[in-house]
C-alpha positions in Angstrom: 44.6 52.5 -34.6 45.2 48.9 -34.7 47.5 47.3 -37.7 46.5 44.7 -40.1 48.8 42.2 -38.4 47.4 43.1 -34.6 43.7 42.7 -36.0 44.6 39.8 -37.8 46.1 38.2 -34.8 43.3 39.1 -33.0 40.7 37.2 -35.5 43.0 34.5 -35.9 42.8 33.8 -32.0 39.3 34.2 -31.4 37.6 33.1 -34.9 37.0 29.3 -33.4 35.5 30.3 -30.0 33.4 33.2 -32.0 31.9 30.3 -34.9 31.4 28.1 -31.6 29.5 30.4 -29.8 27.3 31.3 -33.1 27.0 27.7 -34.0 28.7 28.4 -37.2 30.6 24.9 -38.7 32.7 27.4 -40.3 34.0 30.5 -41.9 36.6 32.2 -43.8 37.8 35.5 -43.4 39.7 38.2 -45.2 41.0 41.8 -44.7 42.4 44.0 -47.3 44.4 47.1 -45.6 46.9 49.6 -47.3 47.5 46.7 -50.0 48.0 43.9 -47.6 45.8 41.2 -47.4 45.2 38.9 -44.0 43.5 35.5 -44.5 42.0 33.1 -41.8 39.2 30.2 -41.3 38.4 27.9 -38.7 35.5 25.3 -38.2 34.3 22.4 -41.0 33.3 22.8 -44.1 30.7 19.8 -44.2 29.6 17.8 -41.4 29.1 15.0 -43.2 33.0 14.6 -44.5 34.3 16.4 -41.6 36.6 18.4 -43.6 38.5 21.4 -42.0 38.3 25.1 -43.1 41.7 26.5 -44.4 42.0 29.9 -46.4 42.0 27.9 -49.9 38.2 27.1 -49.0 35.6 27.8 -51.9 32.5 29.7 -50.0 29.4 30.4 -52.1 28.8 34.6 -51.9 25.5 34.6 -52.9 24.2 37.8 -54.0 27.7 39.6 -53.4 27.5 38.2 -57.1 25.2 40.9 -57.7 28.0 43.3 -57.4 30.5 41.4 -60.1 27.2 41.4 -62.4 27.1 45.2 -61.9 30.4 45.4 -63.0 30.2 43.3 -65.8 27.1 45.3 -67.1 29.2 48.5 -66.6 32.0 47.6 -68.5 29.6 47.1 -71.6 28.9 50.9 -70.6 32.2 51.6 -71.0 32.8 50.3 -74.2 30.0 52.0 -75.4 28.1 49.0 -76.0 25.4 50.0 -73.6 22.8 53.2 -72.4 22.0 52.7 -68.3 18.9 54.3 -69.3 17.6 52.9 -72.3 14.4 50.6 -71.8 16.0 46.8 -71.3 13.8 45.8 -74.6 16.6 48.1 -76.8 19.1 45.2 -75.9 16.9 42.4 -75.1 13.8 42.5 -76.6 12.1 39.1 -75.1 12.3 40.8 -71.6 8.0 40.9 -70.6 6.8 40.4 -67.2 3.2 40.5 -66.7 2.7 44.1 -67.2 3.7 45.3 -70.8 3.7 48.8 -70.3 6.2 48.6 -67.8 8.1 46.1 -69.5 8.5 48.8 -72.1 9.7 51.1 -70.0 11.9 49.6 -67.6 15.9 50.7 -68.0 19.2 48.6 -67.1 19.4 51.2 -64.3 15.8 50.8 -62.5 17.3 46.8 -62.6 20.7 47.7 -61.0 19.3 49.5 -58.5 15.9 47.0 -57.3 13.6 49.2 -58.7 12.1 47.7 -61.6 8.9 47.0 -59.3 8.0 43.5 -60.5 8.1 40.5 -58.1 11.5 39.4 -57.9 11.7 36.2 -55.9 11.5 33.9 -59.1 14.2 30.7 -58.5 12.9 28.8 -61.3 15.2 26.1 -62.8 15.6 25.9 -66.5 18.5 23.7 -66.8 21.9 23.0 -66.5 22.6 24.4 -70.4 24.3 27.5 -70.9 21.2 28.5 -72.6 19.5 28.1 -68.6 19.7 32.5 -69.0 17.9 32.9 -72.1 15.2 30.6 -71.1 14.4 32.0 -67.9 13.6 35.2 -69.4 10.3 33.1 -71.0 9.3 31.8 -67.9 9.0 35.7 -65.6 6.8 36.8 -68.8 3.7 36.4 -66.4 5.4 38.1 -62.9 2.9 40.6 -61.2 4.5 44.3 -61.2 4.0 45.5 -57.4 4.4 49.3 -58.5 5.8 51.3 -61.3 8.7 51.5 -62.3 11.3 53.5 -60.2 9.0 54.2 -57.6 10.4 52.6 -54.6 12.8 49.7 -54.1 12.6 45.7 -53.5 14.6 43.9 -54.1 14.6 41.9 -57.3 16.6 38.9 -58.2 14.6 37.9 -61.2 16.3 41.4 -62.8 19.8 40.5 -62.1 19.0 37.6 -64.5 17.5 40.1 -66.6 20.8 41.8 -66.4 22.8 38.2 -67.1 20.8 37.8 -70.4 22.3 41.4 -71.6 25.5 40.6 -70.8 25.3 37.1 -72.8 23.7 39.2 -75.5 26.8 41.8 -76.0 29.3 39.7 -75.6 28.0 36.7 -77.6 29.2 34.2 -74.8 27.2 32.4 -71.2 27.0 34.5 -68.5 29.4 32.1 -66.3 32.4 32.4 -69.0 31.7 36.2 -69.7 32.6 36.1 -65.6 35.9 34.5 -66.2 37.0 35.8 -69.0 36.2 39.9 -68.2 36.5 39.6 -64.4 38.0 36.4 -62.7 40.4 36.4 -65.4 42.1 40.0 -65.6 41.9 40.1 -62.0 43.9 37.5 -61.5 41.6 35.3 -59.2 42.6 31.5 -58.3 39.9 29.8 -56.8 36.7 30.9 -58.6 33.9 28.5 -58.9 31.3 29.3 -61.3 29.1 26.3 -60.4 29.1 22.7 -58.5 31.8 21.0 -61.3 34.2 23.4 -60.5 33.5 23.8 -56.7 34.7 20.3 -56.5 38.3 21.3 -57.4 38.3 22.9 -54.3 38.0 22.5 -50.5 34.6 23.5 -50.6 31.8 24.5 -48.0 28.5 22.8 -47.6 25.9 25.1 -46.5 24.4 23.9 -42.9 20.1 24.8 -42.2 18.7 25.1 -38.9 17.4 21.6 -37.6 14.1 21.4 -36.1 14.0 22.2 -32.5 18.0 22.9 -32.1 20.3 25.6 -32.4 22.2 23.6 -34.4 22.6 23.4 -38.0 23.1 20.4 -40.2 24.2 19.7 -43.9 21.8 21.3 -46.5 20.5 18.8 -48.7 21.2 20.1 -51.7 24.8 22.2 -52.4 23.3 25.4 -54.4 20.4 27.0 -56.0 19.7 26.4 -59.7 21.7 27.5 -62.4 19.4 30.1 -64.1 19.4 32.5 -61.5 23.5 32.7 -61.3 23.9 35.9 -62.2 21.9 36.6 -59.1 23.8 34.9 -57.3 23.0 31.2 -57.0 26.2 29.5 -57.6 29.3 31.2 -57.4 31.8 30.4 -54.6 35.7 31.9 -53.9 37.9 32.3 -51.2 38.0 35.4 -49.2 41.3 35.7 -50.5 39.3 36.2 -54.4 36.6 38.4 -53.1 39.2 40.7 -51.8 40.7 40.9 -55.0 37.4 42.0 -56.6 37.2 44.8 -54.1 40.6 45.9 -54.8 39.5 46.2 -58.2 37.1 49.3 -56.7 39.4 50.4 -54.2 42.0 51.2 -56.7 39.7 52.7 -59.2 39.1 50.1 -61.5 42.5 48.7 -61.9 43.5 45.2 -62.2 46.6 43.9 -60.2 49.0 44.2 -63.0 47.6 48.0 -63.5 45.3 47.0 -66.1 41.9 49.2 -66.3 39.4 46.6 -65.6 36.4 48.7 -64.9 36.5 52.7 -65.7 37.4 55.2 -62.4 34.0 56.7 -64.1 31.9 53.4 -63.7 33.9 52.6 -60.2 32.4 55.9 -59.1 28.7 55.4 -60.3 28.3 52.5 -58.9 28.6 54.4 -55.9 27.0 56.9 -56.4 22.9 56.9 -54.9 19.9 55.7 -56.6 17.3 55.0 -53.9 16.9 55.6 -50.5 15.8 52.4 -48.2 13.5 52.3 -45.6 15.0 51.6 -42.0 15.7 48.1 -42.6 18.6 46.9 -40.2 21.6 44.9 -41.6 20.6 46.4 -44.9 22.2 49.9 -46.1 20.2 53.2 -45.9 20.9 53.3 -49.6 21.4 51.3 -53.1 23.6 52.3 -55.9 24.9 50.9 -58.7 24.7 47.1 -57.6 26.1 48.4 -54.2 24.9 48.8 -50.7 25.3 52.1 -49.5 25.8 52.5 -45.8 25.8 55.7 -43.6 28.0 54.7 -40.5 30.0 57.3 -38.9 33.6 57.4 -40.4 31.9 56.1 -44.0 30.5 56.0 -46.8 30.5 52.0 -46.5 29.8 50.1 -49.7 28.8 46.4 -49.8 26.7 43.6 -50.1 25.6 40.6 -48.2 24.7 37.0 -49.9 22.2 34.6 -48.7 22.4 30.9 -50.7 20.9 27.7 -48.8 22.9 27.3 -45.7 25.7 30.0 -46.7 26.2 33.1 -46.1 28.5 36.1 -47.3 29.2 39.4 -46.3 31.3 42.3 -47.9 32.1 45.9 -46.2 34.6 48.2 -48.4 35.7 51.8 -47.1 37.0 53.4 -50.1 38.5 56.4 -48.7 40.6 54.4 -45.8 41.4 51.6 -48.5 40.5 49.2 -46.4 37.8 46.1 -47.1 36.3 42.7 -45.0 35.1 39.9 -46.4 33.3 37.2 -44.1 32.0 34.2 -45.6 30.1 31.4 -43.3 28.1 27.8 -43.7 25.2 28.5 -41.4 24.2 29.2 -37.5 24.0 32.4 -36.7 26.2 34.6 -39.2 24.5 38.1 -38.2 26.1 37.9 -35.1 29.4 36.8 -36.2 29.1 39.2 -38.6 28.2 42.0 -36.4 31.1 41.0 -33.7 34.2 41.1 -36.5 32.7 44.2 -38.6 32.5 45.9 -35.3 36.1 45.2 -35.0 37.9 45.2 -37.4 36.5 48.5 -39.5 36.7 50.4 -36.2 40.3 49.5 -35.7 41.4 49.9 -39.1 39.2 52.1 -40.8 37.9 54.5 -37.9 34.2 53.3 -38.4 31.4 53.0 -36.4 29.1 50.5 -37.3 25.4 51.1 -36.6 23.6 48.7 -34.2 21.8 46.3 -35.1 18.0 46.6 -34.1 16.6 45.6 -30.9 13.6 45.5 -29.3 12.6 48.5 -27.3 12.4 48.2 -23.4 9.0 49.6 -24.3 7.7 48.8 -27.7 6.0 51.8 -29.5 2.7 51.9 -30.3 0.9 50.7 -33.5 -1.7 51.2 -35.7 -3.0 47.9 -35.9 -5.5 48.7 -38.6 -2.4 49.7 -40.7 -0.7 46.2 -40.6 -3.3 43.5 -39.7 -3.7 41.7 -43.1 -1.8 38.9 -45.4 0.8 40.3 -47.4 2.1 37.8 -50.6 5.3 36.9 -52.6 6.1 34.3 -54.5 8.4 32.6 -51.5 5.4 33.1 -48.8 2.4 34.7 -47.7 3.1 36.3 -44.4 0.0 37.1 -42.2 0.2 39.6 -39.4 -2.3 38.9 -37.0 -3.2 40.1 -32.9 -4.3 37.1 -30.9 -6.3 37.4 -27.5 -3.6 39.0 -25.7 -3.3 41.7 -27.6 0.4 40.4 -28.8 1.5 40.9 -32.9 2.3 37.7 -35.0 3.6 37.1 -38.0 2.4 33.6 -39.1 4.5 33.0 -42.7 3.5 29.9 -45.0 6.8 28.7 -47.6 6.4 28.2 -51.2 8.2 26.2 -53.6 11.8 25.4 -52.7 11.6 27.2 -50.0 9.1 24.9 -48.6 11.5 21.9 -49.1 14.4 23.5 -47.3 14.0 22.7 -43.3 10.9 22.7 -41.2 8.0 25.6 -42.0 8.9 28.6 -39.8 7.7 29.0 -36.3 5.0 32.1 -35.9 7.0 35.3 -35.2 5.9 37.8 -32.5 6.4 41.6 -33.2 6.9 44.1 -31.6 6.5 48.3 -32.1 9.8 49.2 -32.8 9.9 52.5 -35.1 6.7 54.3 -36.5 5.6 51.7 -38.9 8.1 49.5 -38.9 8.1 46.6 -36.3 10.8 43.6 -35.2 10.7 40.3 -34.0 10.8 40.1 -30.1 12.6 37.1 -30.2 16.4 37.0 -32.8 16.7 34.8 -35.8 19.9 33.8 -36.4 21.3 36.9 -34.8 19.1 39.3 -35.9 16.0 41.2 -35.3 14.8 41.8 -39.0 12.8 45.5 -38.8 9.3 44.6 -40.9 8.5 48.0 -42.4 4.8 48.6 -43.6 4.9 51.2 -46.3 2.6 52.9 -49.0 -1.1 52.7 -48.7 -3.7 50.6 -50.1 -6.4 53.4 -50.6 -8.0 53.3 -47.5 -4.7 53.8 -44.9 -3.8 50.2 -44.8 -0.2 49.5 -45.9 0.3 48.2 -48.6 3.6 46.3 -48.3 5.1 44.2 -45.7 9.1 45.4 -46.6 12.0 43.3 -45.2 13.9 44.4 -48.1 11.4 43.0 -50.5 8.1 44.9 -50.7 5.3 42.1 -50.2 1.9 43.2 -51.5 -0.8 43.2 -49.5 -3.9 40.6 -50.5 -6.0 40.7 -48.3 -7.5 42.5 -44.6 
């Protein structure tokens, strides 16, 4: 086994050529062993300003966020102030979505754990205001529910906000400074940015989209998402350095750095503890938790999450039994393969663990029930159809809505291919990876229902 200085001098060495070869402007990179922590970027943080990476560089980690909102609910557990399994309405009672019986049913845990079943996709802007939380809630009242409640899992952004609006309600205070105050705070965390006016402080990273017809990317136009889905994960940004201090926090069992109980060992441990299995979706885990990842690699259990913003993002792996955690945060290219490359390393050096591939296409793709899939599947960020053309080849032709319309050209029509039973990947990689397409349930007459790449699209049409 490897050392933390041995594997950091190895990252340190390599991390330029590896971002190069990605087409990565840069990333930041962090590795907490036995108590020590190893820091290192390379590349530019904006390509318009031409400013360097250095290990003080604010990344946004996107819906790693999801995980500090966890913990924030589960402190209000611990203090008694909150029931996991009381419907959301005891604590919030504005909550609706477009289907009031399960609005009235719905708990804080079906929303930790992405299966609340309404469509979660919702990156509606209500303002800059620290009321931007409470307002939001008014505009999900008409989302579709996709399936009851608890009954499978897709991933839901709309109910992390649903989860920042009962943290503002308990503690009387915005979600941001609720953050600060019972995380950033008591953990001791130096460069924290909340949103863009405090970003600025900071050496911060620009997130970089794909440009049409080139490998690679340049400068988003635009630095985040909008405020009312922060405790999603639309704003904030850290270090590596900061990250690493929040995984501490649930190495050590809930402890602060100056042996303060920040989170309970009892809360620390539920959050790990399994909620809903996942189908086989690649870079994803095979299970969720409490707000984490769960991931079955040989040498595991693996916690983590990943986080997606507009041209950034975020990765976090944790192995709680060889105390050892990565953080790798990134500005655009191809992060699943940069990703892949110093996960790969590093946890199998320090922590004895294999990671699982990544998919690939099959030498020889499997065969598939075409009847099953064919058909336009719908969200409220595309409609995706699946089609055959006169070849007998699989596309997936997908059509952007809203913001996502406005970032970067419209997508190029995918070709899939058989890969396992029902699920299917692209033959081609984007940005590194070959995203498995899963088609699950059945619409009554043995059609899927759902298109699920993480989130469950519902099928509209044949």
């Amino acid at each position: 086994m490897s050392t933390l200085s041995e594997i950091g001098t190895w990252v340190q060495e390599n991390l330029a050529e590896l971002i190069a070869a990605d087409h990565v402007p840069a990333a930041s990179v962090g590795i907490l062993a036995g108590g020590e922590v190893f820091t290192t970027a390379a590349g530019v943080l904006n390509k318009n300003t031409g400013v360097g990476a250095d290990v003080d560089s604010v990344f946004q980690i996107g819906s790693i966020t999801k995980t500090w909102t966890t913990t924030l609910v589960m402190q209000l557990v611990d203090e008694g102030l909150l029931d996991l399994d009381a419907p959301v309405r005891d604590t919030v009672p504005a909550f609706a979505i477009a289907d009031v019986d399960a609005a009235r049913a719905i708990t804080t845990r079906q929303l930790l754990s992405h299966v609340g079943g309404f469509e979660g996709d919702l990156f509606i802007d209500t303002g800059v205001g620290d009321d931007c939380v409470e307002k939001y809630l008014a505009v999900i009242a008409d989302a579709p529910q996709l399936f009851a409640p608890g009954e499978r899992f897709s991933y839901n952004n709309a109910a992390f906000v649903v989860l920042g609006r009962i943290i503002e309600v308990l503690r009387d205070k915005p979600f941001d400074r609720a953050l600060r105050e019972h995380l950033a705070n008591p953990l001791q965390l130096t460069h924290v940015a909340t949103d863009a006016s405090e970003a600025i402080r900071f050496r911060a990273a620009l997130g970089h989209i794909p440009a049409e017809g080139s490998d690679v990317p340049v400068p988003a136009p635009v630095w985040s998402l909008v405020r009312s889905n922060a405790p999603a994960g639309s704003m904030l940004a850290m270090t590596a350095r900061d990250l690493l201090g929040f995984a501490r926090m649930h190495i050590d069992g809930g402890k602060g750095p100056d042996g303060t109980q920040v989170l309970s060992a009892e809360s620390v441990n539920a959050m790990q503890e399994r909620q809903v299995e996942l189908p086989d979706l690649g870079v994803l885990g095979n299970a969720w938790g409490l707000g984490w990842e769960i991931f079955d690699w040989d040498g595991g259990p693996v916690i983590g999450h990943d986080g997606g913003t507009i041209g950034q993002s975020a990765f976090l792996r944790i192995v709680p039994g060889a105390d050892v955690a990565v953080v790798v945060l990134t500005n655009g290219g191809s992060p699943i393969s940069l990703y892949t490359t110093l996960m790969t390393k590093i946890l199998g050096e320090l922590a004895d663990v294999t990671m699982r591939p990544l998919p690939a296409p099959p030498v020889t793709p499997v065969d598939v029930n075409l009847e099953r899939i064919l058909g336009t599947y719908s969200s409220s960020v595309s409609d995706s159809t699946v089609r055959l053309d006169d070849d007998g080849k699989i596309w997936l032709e997908r059509t952007m809505k809203g913001i996502f319309a406005e970032l970067g050209p419209a997508p190029e029509p995918v070709e899939l291919v058989g890969w396992n039973g029902d699920s299917l990947v692209p033959a081609r990689p984007d940005r590194g990876m070959h995203m498995p397409h899963a088609f699950v349930g059945d619409d009554g007459s043995g059609r899927a229902l759902y298109l699920h790449t993480g989130r469950a699209d519902r099928r509209v049409s044949a």
